[in-house]
Structures are given as structure tokens and as C-alpha cells.
Rosetta silent file (secondary structure, phi, psi, omega in degrees, C-alpha in Angstrom):
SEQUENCE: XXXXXXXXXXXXXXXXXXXXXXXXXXXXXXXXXXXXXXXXXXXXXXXXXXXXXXXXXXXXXXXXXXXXXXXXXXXXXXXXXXXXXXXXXXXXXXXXXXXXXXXXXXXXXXXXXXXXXXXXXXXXXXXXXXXXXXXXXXXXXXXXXXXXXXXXXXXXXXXXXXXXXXXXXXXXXXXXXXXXXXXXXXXXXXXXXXXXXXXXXXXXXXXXXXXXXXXXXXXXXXXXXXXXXXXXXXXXXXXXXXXXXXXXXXXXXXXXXXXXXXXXXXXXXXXXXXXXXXXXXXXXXXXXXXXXXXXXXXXXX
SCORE:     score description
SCORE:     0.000 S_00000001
   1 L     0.000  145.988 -165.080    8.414   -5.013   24.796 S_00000001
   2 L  -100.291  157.392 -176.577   11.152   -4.430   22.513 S_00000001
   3 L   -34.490  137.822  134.988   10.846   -4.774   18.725 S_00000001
   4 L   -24.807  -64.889 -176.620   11.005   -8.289   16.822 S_00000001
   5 L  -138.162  108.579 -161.256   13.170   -6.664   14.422 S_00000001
   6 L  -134.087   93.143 -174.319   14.855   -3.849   14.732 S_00000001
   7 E   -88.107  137.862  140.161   17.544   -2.171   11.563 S_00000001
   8 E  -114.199  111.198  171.056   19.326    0.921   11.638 S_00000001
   9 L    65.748   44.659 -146.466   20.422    2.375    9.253 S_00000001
  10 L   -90.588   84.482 -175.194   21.975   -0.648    7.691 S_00000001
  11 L   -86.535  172.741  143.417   24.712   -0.484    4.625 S_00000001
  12 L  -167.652  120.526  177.174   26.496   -3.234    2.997 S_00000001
  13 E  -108.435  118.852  163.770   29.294   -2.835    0.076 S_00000001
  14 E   -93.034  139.205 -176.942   30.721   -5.677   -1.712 S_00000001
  15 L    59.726 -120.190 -156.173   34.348   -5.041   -3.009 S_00000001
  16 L  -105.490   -7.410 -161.732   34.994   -1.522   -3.837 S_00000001
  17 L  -151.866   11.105  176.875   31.450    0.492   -5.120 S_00000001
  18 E   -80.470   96.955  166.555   28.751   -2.689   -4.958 S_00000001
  19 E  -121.466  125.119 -163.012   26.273   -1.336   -2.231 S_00000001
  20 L   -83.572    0.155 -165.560   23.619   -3.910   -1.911 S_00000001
  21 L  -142.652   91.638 -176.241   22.563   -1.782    1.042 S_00000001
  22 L  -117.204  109.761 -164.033   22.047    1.703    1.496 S_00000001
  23 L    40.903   62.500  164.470   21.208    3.106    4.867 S_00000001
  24 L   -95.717  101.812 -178.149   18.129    0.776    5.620 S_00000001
  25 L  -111.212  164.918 -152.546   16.320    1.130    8.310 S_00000001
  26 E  -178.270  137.655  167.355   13.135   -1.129    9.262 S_00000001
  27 L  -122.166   34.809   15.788   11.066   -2.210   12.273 S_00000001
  28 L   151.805  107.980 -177.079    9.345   -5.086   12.763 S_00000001
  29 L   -85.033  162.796 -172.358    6.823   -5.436   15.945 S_00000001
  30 L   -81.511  135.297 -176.402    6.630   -8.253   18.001 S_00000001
  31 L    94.784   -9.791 -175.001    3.810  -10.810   17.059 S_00000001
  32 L   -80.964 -167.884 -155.195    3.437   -9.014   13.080 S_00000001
  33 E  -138.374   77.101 -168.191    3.127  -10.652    9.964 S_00000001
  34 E  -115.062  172.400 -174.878    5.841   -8.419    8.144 S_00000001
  35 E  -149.036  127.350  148.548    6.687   -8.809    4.198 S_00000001
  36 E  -154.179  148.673 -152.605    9.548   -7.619    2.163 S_00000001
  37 L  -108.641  176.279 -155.200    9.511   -6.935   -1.384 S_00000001
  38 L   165.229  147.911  178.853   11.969   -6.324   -3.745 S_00000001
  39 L   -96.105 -169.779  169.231   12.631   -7.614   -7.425 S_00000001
  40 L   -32.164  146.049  125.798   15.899   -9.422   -8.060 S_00000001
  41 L   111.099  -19.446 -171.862   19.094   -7.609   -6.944 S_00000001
  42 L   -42.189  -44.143 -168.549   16.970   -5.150   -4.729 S_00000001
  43 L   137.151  -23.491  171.413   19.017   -6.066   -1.455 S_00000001
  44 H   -29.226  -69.379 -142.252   16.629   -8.843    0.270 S_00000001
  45 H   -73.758  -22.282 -170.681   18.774  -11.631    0.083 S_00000001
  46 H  -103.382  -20.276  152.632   21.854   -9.606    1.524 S_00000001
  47 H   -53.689  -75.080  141.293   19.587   -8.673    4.054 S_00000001
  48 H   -50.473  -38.423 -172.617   18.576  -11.552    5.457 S_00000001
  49 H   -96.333   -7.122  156.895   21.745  -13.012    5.531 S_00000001
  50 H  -112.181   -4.588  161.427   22.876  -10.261    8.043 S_00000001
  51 H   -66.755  -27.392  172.508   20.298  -10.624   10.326 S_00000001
  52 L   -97.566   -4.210  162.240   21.030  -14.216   10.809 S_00000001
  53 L   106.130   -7.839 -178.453   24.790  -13.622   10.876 S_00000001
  54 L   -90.758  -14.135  163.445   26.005  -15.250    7.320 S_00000001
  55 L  -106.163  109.101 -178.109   26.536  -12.109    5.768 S_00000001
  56 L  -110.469  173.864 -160.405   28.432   -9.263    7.208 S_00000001
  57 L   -60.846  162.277  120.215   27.431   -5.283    7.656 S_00000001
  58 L  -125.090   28.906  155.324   29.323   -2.803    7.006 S_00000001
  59 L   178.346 -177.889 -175.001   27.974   -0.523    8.679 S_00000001
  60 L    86.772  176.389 -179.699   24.353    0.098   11.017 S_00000001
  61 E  -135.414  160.793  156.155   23.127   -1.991   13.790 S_00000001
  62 E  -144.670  157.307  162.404   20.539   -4.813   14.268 S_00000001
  63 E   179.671  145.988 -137.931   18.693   -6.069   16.691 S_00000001
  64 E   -92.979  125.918  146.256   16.471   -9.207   17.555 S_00000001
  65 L    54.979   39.860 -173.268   14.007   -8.656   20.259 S_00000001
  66 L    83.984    7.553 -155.007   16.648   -6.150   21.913 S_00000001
  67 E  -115.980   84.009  175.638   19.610   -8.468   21.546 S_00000001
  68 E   -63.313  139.043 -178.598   22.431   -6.537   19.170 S_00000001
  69 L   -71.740  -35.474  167.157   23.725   -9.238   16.957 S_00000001
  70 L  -117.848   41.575  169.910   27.108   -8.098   17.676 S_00000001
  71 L  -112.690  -35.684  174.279   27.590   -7.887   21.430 S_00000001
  72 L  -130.731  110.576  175.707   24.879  -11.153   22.000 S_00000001
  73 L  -108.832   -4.916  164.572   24.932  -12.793   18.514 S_00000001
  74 H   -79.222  -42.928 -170.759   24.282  -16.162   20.170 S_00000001
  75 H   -61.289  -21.323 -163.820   21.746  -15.173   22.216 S_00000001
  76 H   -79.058  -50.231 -159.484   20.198  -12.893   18.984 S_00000001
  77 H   -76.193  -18.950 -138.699   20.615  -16.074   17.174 S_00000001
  78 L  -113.562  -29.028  179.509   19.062  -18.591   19.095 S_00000001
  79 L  -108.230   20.964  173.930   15.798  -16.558   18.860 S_00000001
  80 E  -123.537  144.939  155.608   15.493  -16.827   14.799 S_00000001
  81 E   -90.754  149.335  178.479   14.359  -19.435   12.433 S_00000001
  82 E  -136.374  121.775  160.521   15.395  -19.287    9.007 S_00000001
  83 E  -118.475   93.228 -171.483   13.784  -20.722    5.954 S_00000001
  84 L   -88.442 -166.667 -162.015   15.899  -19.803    3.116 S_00000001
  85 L   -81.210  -19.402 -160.537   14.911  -19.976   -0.505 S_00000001
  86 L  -113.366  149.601 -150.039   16.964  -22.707   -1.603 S_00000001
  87 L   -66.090  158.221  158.886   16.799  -26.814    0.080 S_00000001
  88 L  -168.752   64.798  176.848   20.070  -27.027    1.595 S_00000001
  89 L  -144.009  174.014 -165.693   19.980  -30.274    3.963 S_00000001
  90 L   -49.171   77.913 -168.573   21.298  -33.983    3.480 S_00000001
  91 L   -62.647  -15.713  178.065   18.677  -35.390    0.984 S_00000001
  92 L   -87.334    4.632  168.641   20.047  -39.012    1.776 S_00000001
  93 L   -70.135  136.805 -171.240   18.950  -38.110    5.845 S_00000001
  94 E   -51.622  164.374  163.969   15.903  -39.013    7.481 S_00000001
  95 H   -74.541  -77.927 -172.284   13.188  -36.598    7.914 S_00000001
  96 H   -30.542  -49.722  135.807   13.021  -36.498   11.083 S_00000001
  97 H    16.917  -75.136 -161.893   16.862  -36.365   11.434 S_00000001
  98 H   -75.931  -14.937  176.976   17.220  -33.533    9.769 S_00000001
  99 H   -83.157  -21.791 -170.735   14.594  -31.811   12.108 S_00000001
 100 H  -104.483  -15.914  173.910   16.161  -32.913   15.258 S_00000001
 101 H   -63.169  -32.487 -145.237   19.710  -32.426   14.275 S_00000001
 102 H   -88.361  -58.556  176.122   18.964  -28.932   13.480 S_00000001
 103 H   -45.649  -24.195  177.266   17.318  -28.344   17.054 S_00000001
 104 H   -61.420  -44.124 -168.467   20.531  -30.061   18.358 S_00000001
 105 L   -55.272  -28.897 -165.585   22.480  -27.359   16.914 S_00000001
 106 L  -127.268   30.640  165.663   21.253  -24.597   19.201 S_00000001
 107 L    71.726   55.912  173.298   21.597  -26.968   22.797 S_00000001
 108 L  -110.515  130.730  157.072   18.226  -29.055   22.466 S_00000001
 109 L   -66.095  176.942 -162.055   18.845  -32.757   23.918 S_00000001
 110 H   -73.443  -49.915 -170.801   18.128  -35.488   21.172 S_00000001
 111 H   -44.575  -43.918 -178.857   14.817  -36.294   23.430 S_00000001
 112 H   -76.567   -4.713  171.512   13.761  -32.635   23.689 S_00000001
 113 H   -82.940   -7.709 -161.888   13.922  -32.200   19.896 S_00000001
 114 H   -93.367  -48.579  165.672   12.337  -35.226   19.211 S_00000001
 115 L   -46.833  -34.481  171.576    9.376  -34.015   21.531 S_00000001
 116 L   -79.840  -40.982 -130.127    9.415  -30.696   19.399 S_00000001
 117 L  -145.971   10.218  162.235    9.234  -32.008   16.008 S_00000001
 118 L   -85.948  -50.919  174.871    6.357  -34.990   16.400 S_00000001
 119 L   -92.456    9.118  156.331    4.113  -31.827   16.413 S_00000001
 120 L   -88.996  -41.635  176.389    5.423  -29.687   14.039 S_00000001
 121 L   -75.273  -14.819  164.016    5.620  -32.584   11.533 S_00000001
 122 L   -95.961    8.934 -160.319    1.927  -33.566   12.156 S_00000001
 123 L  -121.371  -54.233 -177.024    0.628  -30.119   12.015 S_00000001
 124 L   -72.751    6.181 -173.350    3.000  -30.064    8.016 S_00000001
 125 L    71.047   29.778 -166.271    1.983  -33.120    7.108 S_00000001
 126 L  -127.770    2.387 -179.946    4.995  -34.709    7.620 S_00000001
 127 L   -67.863  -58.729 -132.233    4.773  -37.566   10.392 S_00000001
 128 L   -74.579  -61.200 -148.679    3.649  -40.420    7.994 S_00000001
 129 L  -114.011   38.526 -176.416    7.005  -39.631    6.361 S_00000001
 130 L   -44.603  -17.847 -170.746    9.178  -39.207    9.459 S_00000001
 131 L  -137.607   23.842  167.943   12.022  -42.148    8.967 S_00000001
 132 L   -80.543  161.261  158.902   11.718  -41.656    4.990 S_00000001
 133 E   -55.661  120.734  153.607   15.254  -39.980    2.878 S_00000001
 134 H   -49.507  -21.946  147.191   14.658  -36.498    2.275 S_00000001
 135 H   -63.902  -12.417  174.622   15.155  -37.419   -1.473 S_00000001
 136 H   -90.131   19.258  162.607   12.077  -39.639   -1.610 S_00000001
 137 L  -112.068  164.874  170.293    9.821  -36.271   -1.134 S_00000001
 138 L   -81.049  163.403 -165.737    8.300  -34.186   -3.463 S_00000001
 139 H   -73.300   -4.566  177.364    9.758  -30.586   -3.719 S_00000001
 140 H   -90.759  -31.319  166.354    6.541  -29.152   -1.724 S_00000001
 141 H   -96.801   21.441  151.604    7.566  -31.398    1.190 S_00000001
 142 H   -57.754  -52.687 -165.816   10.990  -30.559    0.947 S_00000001
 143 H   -58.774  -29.505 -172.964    9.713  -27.175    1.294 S_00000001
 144 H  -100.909  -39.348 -153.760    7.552  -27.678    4.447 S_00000001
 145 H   -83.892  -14.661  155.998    9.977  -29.997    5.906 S_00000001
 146 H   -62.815  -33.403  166.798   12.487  -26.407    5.792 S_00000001
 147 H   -46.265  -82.558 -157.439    9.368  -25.058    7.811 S_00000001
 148 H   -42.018  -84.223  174.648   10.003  -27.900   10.202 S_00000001
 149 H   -22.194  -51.167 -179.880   13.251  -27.506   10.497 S_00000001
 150 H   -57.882  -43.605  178.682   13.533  -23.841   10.995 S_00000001
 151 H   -62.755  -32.777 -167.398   10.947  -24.342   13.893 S_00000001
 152 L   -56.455   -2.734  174.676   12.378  -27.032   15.656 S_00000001
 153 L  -128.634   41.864  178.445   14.103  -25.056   18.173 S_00000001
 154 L    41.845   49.963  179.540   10.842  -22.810   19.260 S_00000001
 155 L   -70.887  155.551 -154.785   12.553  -19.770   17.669 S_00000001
 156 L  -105.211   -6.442 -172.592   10.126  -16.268   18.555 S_00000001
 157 E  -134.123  103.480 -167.909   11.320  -14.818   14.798 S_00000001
 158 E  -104.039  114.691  116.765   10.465  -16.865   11.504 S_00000001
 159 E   -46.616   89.669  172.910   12.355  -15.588    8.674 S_00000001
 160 E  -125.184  152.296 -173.738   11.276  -16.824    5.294 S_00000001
 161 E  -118.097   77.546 -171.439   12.624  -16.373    1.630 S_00000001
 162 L    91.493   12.135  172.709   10.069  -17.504   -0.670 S_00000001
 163 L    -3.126  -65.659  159.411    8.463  -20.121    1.380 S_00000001
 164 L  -134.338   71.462  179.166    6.520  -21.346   -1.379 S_00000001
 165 L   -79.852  126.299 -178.125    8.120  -20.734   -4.417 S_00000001
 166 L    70.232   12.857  172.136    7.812  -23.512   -6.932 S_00000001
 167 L   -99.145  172.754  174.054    4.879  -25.233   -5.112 S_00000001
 168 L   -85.610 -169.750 -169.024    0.754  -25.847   -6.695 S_00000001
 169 L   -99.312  -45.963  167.118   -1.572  -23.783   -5.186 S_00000001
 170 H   -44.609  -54.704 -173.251   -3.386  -26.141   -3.140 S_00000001
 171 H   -85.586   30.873  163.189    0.009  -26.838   -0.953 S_00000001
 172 H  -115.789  -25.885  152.668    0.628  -23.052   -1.058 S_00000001
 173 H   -54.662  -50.722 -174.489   -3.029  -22.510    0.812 S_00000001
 174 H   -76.891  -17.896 -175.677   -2.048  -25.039    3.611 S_00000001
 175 H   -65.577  -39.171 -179.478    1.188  -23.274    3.720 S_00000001
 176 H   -59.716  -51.427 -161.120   -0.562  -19.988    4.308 S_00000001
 177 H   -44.531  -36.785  173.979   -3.173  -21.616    6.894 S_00000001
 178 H   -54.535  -43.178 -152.987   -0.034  -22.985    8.647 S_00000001
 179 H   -97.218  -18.626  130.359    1.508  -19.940    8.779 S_00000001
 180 H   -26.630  -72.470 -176.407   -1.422  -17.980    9.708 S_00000001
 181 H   -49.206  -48.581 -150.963   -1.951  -20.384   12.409 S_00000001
 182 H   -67.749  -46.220 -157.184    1.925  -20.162   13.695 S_00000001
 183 H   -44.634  -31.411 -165.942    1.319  -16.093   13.937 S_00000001
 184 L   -97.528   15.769  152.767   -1.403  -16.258   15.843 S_00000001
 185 L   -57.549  -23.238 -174.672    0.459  -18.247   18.237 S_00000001
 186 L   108.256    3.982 -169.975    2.515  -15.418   18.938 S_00000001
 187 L   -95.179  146.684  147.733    5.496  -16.117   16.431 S_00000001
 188 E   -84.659  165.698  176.283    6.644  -13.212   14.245 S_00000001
 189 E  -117.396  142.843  171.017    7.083  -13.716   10.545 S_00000001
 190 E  -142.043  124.480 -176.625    9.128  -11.919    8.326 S_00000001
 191 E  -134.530  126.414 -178.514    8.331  -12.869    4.510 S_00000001
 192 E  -106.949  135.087  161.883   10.289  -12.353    1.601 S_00000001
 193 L  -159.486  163.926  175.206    8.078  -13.614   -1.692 S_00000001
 194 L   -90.746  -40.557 -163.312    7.635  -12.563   -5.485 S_00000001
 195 L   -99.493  129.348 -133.955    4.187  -13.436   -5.446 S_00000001
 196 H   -96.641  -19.084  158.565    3.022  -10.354   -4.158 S_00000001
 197 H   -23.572  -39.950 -143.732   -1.330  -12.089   -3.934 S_00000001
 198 H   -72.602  -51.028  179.846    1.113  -14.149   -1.294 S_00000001
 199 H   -76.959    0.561  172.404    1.819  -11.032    0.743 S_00000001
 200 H   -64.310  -83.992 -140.348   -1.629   -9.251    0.345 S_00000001
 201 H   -62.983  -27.409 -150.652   -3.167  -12.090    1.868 S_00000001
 202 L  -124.076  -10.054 -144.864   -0.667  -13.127    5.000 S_00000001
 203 L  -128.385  163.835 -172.799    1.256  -10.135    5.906 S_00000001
 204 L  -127.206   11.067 -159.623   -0.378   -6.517    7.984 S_00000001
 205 L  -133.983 -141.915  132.674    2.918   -4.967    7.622 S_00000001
 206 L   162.603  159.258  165.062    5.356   -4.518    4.379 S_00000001
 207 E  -144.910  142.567 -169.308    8.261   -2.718    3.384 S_00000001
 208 E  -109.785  145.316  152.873    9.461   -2.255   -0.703 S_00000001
 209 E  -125.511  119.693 -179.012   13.670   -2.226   -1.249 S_00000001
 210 E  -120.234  140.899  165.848   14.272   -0.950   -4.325 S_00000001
 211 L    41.258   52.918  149.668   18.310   -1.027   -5.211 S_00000001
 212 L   103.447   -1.185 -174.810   19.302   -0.941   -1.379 S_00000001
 213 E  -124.634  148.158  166.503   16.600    1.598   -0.145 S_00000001
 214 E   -86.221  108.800 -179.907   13.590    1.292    1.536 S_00000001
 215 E  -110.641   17.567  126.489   10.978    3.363   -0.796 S_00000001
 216 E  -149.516  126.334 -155.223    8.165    2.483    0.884 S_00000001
 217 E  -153.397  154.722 -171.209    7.228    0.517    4.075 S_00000001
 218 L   155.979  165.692  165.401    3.913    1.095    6.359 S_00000001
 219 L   -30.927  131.973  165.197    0.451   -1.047    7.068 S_00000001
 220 H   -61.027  -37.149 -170.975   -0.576   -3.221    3.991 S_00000001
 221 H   -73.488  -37.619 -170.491   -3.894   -1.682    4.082 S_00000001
 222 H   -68.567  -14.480 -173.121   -2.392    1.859    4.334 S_00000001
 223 H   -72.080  -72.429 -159.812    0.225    0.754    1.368 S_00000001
 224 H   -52.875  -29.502  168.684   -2.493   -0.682   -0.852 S_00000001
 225 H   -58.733  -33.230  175.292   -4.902    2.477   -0.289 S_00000001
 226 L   -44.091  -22.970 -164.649   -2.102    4.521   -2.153 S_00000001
 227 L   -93.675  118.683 -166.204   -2.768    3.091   -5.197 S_00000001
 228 L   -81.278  -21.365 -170.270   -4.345    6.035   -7.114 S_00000001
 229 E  -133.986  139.840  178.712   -5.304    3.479   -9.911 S_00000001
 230 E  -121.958  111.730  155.558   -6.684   -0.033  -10.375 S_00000001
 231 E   -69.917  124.621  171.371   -6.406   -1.983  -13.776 S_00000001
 232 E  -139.471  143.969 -166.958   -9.152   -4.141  -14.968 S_00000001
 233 E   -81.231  123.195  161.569   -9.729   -6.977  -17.466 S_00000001
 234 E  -122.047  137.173  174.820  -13.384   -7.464  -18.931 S_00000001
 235 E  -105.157  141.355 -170.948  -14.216  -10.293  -20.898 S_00000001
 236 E  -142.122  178.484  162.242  -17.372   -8.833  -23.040 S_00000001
 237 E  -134.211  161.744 -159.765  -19.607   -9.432  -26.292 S_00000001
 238 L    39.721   46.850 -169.417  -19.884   -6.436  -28.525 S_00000001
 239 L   -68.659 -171.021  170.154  -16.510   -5.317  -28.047 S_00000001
 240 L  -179.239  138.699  176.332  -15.642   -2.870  -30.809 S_00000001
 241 L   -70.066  -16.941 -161.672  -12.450   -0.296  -31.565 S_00000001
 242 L   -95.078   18.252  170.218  -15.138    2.198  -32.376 S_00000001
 243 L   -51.679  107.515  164.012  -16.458    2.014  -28.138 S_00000001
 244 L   -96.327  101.378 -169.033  -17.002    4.726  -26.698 S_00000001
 245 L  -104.663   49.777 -170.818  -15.908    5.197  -23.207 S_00000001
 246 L   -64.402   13.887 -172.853  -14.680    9.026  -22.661 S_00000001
 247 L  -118.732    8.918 -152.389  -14.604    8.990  -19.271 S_00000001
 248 L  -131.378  142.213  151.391  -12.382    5.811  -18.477 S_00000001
 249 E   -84.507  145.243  167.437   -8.989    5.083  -19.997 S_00000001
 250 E  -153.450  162.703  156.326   -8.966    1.744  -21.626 S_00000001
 251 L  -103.496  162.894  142.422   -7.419   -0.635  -24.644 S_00000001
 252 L  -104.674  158.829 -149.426   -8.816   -3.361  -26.163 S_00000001
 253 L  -126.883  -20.337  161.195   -6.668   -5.963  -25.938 S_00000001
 254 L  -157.669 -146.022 -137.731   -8.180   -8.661  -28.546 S_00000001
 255 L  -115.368   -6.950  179.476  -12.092   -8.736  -30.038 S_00000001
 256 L  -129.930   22.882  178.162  -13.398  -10.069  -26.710 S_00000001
 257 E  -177.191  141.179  145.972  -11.271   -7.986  -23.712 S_00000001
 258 E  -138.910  161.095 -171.943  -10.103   -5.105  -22.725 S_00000001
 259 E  -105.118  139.873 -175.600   -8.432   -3.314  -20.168 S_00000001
 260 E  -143.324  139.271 -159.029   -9.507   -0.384  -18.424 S_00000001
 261 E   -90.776  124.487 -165.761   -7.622    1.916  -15.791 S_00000001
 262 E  -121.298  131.786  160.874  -10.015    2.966  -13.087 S_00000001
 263 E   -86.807  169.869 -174.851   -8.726    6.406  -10.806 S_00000001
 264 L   -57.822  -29.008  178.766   -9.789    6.420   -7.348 S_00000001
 265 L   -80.085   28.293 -143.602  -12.794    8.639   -8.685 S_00000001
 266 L  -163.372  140.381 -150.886  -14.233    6.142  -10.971 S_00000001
 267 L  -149.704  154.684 -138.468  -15.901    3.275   -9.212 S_00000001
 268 H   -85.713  -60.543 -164.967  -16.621   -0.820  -10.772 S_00000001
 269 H   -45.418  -50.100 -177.262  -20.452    0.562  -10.939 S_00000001
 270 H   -79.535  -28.189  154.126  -19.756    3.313  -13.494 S_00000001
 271 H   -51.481  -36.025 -177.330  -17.492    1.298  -15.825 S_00000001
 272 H   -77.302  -14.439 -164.861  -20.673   -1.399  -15.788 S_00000001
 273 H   -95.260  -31.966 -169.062  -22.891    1.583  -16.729 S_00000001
 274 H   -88.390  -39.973 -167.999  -21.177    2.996  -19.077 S_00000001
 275 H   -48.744  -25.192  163.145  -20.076   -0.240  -21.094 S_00000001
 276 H   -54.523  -53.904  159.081  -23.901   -1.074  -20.980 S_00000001
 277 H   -83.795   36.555 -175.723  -24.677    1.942  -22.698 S_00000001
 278 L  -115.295   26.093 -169.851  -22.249    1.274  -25.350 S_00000001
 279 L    56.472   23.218  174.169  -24.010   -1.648  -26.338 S_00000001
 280 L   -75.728  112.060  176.436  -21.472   -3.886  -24.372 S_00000001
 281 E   -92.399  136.838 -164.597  -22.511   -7.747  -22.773 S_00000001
 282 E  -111.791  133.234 -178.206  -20.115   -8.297  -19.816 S_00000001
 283 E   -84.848  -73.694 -165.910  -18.956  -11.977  -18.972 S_00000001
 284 E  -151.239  143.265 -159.335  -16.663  -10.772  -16.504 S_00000001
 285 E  -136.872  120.327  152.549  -14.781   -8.343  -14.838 S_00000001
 286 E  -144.431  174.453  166.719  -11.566   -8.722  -12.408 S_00000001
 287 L   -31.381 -172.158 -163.240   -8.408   -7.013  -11.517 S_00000001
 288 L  -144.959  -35.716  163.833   -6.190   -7.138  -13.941 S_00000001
 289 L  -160.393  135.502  176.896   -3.091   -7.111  -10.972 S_00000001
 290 L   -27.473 -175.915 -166.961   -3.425   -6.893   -7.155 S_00000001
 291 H  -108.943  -30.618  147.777   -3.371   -3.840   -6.149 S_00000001
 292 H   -40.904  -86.086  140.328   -0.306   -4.572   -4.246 S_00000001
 293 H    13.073  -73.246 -166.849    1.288   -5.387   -7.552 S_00000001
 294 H   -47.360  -58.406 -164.132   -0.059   -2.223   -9.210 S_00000001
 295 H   -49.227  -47.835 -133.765    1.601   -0.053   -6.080 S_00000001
 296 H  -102.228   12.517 -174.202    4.816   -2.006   -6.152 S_00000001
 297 H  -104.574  -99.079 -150.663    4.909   -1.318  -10.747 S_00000001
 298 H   -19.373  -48.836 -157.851    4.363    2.433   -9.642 S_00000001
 299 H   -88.833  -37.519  154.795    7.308    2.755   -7.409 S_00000001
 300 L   -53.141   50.766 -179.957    9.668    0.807  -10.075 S_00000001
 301 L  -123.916    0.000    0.000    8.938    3.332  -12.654 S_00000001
């Protein structure tokens, strides 16, 4: 079976010396859970936008499930969803509407989208408000009703950019659970997010873009094993500046925590052993930042 997603070698320069892209290449198996990270300006967003055709290369190839976008870019197209970061449908239009219009768009009759999108809108929590104005929701079911949308025409490649960005944490659990759920259905995912907890937890895959390059991409577990170092916050009693820990780096960071840098040869147990015999009482101890996080600090440095 041929890749999900498949870049070679992939530039793009705006005007005369902007290149938001520099040779990026990136593979994406059929059925993963892929994630890519990037701060601001890295090159996502221009990325995205040439796999679905709104932005174009200049130079490289792509191609969806074996489909080059530009000898069959309908055919390429027809097998992606897109959920970008920002709402961009009719807010005075029904919900439902806006879900079946969208399936219309890629040669679904009105019946068979309507038949698509009663169970994607009950699965998001979205039937109940099926003939309301997309301005009468709150921004997290704006957010799921772009899920909906995106779905409505049984695309095999879900593309999302921040999925739940600006949502509470309760509707950003059923969003994973959903999204969970669709993968193991068989759809891939491709996830762009800042909150990098989001892509620990959902994604088996990843790739880092720093400035237009890919500087690191591989298994999440094998990415996150890289990380030579783990920071961690303890909340204590009998903190002191005069503590003596010589085997651990650490600060204290007020009179009741500090942080302490553990290398891979230094283990949770021997930081508890030694702060015990410093006269230390420990409330609590956690990361201080995934570990994801930590890796993805290291490689901006």
C-alpha cells in the first residue's frame, strides 16, 4: 500500500529570499497518528496549505496515497480532510448546512451527505444542535463542528491545525477520544498542535520543522527516549539554599520548590533518597515539562 503522505524534498520561497521551506521531505504511513511540530514561522502552516492545494510549491513533489497532487490533484484532493486552525464557515448557516454543503462540494448528493453527517454529528455532540446558526455555538463546538465538516465526505487523510486550540480541557479529552476512535477506524491523522502533552498522548509518529527543515522526525517513543535529561519540580518542607545535593543539578526556585535536572543515569528513586537525607519532607514531585517538550527546547537551542 502506498504511503498516506508522501513529501519530497519540498521547497517553497515567497518573493525573492523568504524560504518557508527548505528541502522537506516526510512520510506518513497509512492508518498513523502523525504530528508536526514547529513554533511560529517554522514552515507548518505553508505546509499544509500545499498539500491541500492552497498554497503553491516551488519546487519537490507530493503525494496522497500515491496520487501526485499535480498530475491527479482532484483525485489527491478528494481523499483529504482539512481542519484548519482558524473557523472559516457562514456563522449565520445551519449546522448541518454547513456539513452537507461541504460534502456537496466534492460530488456527494444532498441525501448522501445528509446520511454522512447524522453520524458524525452524534458521535461530536452535535445532532441536538443540527438546524441551530453556527453563531449560536460556543467556540468548542465551532471547533468540532470543523471536525464534522472536514469528515463529511469520508476523506482516508485528516489534516488538522490545532484542533483544539482555545478549548477547556474536558472538551479537549473528548476531542482526543474522538480522534483516537476515528484512527482506529482506519483514518490517518496528521496533527499540527502547540500543546506538545496533545501530541505525546495521540500521535506514534512526529516530525520537528525548525525554520523550513525537518531536524528531527521518527517514532514518538524513539523521539522521546532521546531526551538525555528530564526536569523536575518538588514541592518540599525543609527546603534550604544551604541543601546539599552534589550529585543532581538543581535550583531552588522559592522557599518551598525546586527544580532538579535528572540525566538518564540518575533515576526518581535516588533524588527521593538523597533529598531525604538532607533533611527534606517531599509533598510532591512531577515533571517539570513533557519530555516531548524538553526534546523539542533541546533542538531550538
Amino acid at each position: 500500500m502506498s504511503p498516506a503522505l508522501e513529501i519530497s524534498h519540498l521547497d517553497k520561497t515567497y518573493g525573492k529570499d523568504l524560504r518557508a521551506l527548505q528541502g522537506v521531505s516526510l512520510c506518513v504511513q497509512a492508518g498513523d497518528f502523525f504530528s508536526l511540530l514547529g513554533a511560529n514561522g517554522a514552515g507548518k502552516t505553508t505546509l499544509i496549505g500545499i498539500v491541500t492545494g492552497t498554497v503553491q510549491k516551488s519546487g519537490g513533489s507530493v503525494k496522497i496515497f500515491g496520487l501526485d497532487i499535480d498530475t491527479h490533484h482532484a483525485q489527491a484532493k478528494q481523499k483529504i480532510g482539512l481542519v484548519p486552525q482558524e473557523f472559516n464557515f457562514n456563522i449565520f448557516e445551519k449546522v448541518e448546512d454547513i456539513v452537507v454543503q461541504q460534502a456537496g462540494f466534492f460530488g456527494f448528493s444532498r441525501g448522501e451527505a445528509l446520511k454522512n453527517a447524522e453520524p458524525i454529528l452524534k458521535i461530536l455532540n452535535l445532532w441536538s444542535k443540527k438546524n441551530a446558526p453556527a453563531r449560536a455555538l460556543s467556540g468548542g463546538m465551532k471547533r468540532r463542528l470543523m471536525i464534522a465538516r472536514a469528515l463529511c465526505h469520508r476523506p482516508e487523510l485528516l489534516l488538522l491545525d490545532e484542533p483544539t486550540a482555545g478549548v477547556d480541557v474536558e472538551l479537549r479529552a473528548e476531542t482526543w477520544e474522538y480522534l483516537r476512535a476515528l484512527n482506529a477506524q482506519g483514518v490517518t491523522i496528521v496533527l499540527t498542535t502547540h500543546y506538545l502533552e496533545e501530541a505525546e498522548a495521540l500521535c506514534r509518529t512526529a516530525a520537528v520543522i525548525q525554520k523550513g527543515k525537518v531536524v528531527r522526525q521518527g517514532r514518538m517513543q524513539d523521539l522521546i527516549g532521546s531526551v538525555e535529561s528530564t526536569t523536575y519540580r518538588v514541592e518540599a518542607e525543609g527546603l534550604k539554599p544551604t541543601l546539599s545535593l552534589p550529585d543532581f543539578e538543581w535550583t531552588l526556585t522559592s522557599e518551598n520548590q525546586l527544580e532538579v535536572t535528572l540525566r538518564q543515569t540518575k533515576s526518581i528513586n535516588q533524588l527521593v533518597r538523597a533529598l531525604d537525607a538532607g533533611g527534606v519532607m517531599i509533598k510532591s514531585i512531577a515533571p517539570a515539562k513533557s519530555r516531548l517538550e524538553q526534546l523539542f527546547m533541546n533542538l531550538l537551542q
